[in-house]
Phi, psi and omega in degrees: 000160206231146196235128182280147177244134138298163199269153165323152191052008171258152188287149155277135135350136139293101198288157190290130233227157167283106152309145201271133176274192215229136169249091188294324176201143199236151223215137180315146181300157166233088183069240149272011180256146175248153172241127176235159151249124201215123171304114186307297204200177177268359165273334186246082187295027174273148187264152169220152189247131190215122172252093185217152192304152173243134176241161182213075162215164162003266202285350189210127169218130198154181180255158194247210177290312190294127191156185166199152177244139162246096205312149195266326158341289192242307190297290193304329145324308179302303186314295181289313136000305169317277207305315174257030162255014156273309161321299160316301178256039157293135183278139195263126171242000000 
């Protein structure tokens, strides 16, 4: 297996930094979840609704993986159209 050297005097790569999101507004907890609206970067105005687990114990506080973001233009408009025809022909007990 063949290994690339960089040539002498050249730089390492820079690694690439996360752009930091815009936390626009923040939405009452749901159980353990937070609902955030949320700005990809400040070069990028799409809004996005990001639903994500929040953990609070001992060893870890924060938001964790488990969740989902959704662009606000189309998945989300969708996403609620889902929820509620679902809400709708849900058998009532």
């Amino acid at each position: 297996m063949e290994t690339t050297v960089p040539a002498a005097g050249t730089a390492a790569p820079r690694a690439r930094q996360a752009p930091t999101q815009i936390v626009v507004r923040e939405f009452p907890e749901i159980g353990k979840y937070k609902v955030r609206l949320v700005q990809k970067s400040a070069r990028d105005p799409r809004l996005i609704l990001d639903v994500r687990e929040y953990a609070n114990g001992p060893n870890y506080q924060g938001f964790t993986r488990r969740g989902v973001r959704l662009l606000l233009d189309g998945e989300a408009t969708r996403l609620r159209e889902t929820i509620d025809q679902a809400i709708s022909e849900a058998p009532r007990s």
